[in-house]
C-alpha positions in Angstrom: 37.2 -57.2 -7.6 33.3 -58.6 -7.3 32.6 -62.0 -7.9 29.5 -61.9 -10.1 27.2 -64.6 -11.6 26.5 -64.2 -15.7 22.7 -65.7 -16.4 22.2 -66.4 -20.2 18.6 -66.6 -21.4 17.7 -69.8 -23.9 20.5 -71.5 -24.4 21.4 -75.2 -25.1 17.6 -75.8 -25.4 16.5 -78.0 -27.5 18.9 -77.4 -30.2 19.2 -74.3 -30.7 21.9 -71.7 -30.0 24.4 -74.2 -29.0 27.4 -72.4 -26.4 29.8 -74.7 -25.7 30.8 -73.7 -21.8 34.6 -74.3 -22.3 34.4 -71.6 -25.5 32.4 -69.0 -23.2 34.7 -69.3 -20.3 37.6 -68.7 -23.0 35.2 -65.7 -24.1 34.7 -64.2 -20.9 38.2 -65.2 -20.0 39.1 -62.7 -23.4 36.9 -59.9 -21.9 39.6 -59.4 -19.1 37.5 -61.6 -16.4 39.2 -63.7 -13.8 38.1 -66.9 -12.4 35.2 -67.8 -14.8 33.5 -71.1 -14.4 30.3 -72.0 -15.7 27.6 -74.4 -14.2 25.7 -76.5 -15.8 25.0 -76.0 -19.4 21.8 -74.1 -19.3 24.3 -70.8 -18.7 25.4 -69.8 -15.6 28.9 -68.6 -15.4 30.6 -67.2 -12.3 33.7 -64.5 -12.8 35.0 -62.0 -10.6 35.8 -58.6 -12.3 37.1 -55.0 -11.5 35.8 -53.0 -13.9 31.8 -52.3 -15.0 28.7 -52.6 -13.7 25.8 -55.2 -13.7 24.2 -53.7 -16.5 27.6 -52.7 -18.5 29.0 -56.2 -18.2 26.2 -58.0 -19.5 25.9 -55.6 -22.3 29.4 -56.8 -23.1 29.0 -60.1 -22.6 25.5 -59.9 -25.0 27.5 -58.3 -27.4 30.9 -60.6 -27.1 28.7 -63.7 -27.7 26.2 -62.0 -30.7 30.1 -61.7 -32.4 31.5 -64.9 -31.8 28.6 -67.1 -31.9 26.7 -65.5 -34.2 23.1 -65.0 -32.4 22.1 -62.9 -29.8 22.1 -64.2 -26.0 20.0 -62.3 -23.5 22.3 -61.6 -20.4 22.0 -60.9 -17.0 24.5 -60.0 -14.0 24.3 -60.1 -10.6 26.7 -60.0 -7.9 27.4 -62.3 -4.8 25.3 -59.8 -2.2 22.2 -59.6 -4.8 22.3 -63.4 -5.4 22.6 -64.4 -1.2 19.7 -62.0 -0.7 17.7 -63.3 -2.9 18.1 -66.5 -1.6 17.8 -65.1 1.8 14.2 -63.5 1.3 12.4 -66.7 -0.7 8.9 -65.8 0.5 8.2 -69.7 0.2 9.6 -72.8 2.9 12.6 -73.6 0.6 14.2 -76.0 2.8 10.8 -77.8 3.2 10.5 -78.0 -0.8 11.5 -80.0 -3.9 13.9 -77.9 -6.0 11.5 -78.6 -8.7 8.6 -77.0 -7.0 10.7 -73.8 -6.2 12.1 -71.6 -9.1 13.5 -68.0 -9.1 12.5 -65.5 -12.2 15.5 -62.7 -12.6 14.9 -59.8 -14.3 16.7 -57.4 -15.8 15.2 -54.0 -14.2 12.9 -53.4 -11.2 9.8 -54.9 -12.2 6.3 -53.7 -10.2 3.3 -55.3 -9.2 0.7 -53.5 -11.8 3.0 -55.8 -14.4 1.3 -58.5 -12.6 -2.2 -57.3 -11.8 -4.3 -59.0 -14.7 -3.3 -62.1 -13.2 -5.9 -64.3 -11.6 -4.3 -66.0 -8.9 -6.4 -67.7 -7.7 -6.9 -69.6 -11.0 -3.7 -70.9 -10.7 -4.1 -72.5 -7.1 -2.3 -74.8 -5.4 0.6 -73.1 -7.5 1.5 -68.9 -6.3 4.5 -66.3 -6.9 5.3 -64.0 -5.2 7.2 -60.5 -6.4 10.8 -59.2 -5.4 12.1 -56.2 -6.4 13.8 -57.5 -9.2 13.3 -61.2 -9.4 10.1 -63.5 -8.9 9.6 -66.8 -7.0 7.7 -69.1 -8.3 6.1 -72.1 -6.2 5.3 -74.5 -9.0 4.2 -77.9 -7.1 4.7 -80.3 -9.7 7.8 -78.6 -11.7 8.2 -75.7 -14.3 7.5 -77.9 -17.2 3.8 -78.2 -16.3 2.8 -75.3 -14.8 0.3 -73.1 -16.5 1.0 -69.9 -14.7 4.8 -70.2 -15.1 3.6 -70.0 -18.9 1.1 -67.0 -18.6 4.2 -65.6 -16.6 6.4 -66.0 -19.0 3.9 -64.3 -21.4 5.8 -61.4 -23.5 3.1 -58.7 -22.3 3.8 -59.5 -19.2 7.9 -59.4 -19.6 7.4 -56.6 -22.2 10.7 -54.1 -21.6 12.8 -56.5 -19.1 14.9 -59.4 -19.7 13.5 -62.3 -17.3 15.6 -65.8 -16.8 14.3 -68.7 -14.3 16.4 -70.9 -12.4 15.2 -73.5 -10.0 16.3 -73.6 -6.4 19.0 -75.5 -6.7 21.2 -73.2 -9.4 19.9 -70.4 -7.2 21.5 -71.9 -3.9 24.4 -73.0 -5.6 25.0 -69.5 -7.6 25.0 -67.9 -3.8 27.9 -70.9 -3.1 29.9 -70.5 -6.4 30.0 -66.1 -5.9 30.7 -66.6 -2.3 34.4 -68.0 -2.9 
C-alpha cells in the first residue's frame, strides 16, 4: 500500500464546480481507496492504495468525478517520497518565508526549461521561480493573487500539454505530514 496525495485543479473557486469534500472522500472511498481524507476545500485529498500508478489513479479519479459530478476535474497524484522531496529541494529559504510568498506549481509530466525560455525574468524582479523536474517554485513576495508572473506562468502556451496545480507552502508542508502517516 502507498499513501498518495490527490491534487484537483479549480475547484470550490468562486462558485464554480462545487465538490463537497465529504462526497469525494465517499467517492474515492467507492474506488477501493483506504484512509482518504481531504484538506482544505481547494482539493487535496490524501488515500493510501495498492493498486495503479500516479498517472492511472488520477485518470480514475478524473473520470469517477466527470460521472458523478458532472464536470471534468483536472487530477494529479503524487506519492509520500515525491511530495517530501519536493519539499526537501525548495530552491528558496522556506523557513525564512511567509507561506504566501512561497507557492509550489505541480505538473502533470516532466516539464523542461525551453517551456520557460521566452520569459523575461528579470521583468518580474523582486519576484523569481525556479524549475524542478516536475513541479515549479514560485517566490511571489506579496502573495499569488498579485503577482504578474504567476499569471504569465499560468499562461496556457506556457502549460500547453501538462496539467499544472499551485499550492502554497503551507498545503505543500502539510501534504508531506498528511502522506507520511
Amino acid at each position: 500500500m502507498t499513501t498518495y496525495a490527490a491534487l484537483l485543479r479549480g475547484i470550490n473557486v468562486g462558485g464554480k464546480k462545487k465538490l463537497p469534500m465529504a462526497e469525494l472522500r465517499q467517492l474515492m472511498d467507492g474506488l477501493g481507496h483506504d484512509g482518504v481524507r481531504t484538506h482544505l476545500q481547494s482539493g487535496q485529498a490524501v488515500f493510501t492504495s495498492g493498486h495503479g500508478d500516479e498517472e492511472s489513479l488520477a485518470a480514475e479519479l478524473a473520470d469517477a468525478i466527470e460521472k458523478h459530478f458532472g464536470f471534468s476535474v483536472d487530477v494529479i497524484v503524487r506519492d509520500h517520497a515525491y511530495l517530501e522531496a519536493v519539499a526537501a529541494a525548495c530552491p528558496f529559504p522556506a523557513a525564512e518565508l511567509e507561506a504566501k510568498q512561497l507557492h509550489v506549481t505541480y505538473f502533470s509530466a516532466p516539464v523542461d526549461a525551453a517551456r520557460f525560455a521566452e520569459i523575461d525574468r528579470e521583468a518580474y524582479l523582486p519576484e523569481e521561480f525556479r524549475l524542478g523536474e516536475r513541479e515549479l517554485y514560485l517566490y511571489a513576495p506579496d502573495g499569488l493573487g498579485r503577482s504578474k508572473l504567476a499569471e504569465h506562468l499560468a499562461k496556457p502556451r506556457i502549460n500547453k500539454g501538462v496539467i499544472a496545480t499551485t499550492r502554497n507552502w503551507n498545503t505543500v508542508v502539510k501534504l508531506v505530514e498528511l502522506t507520511a502517516e
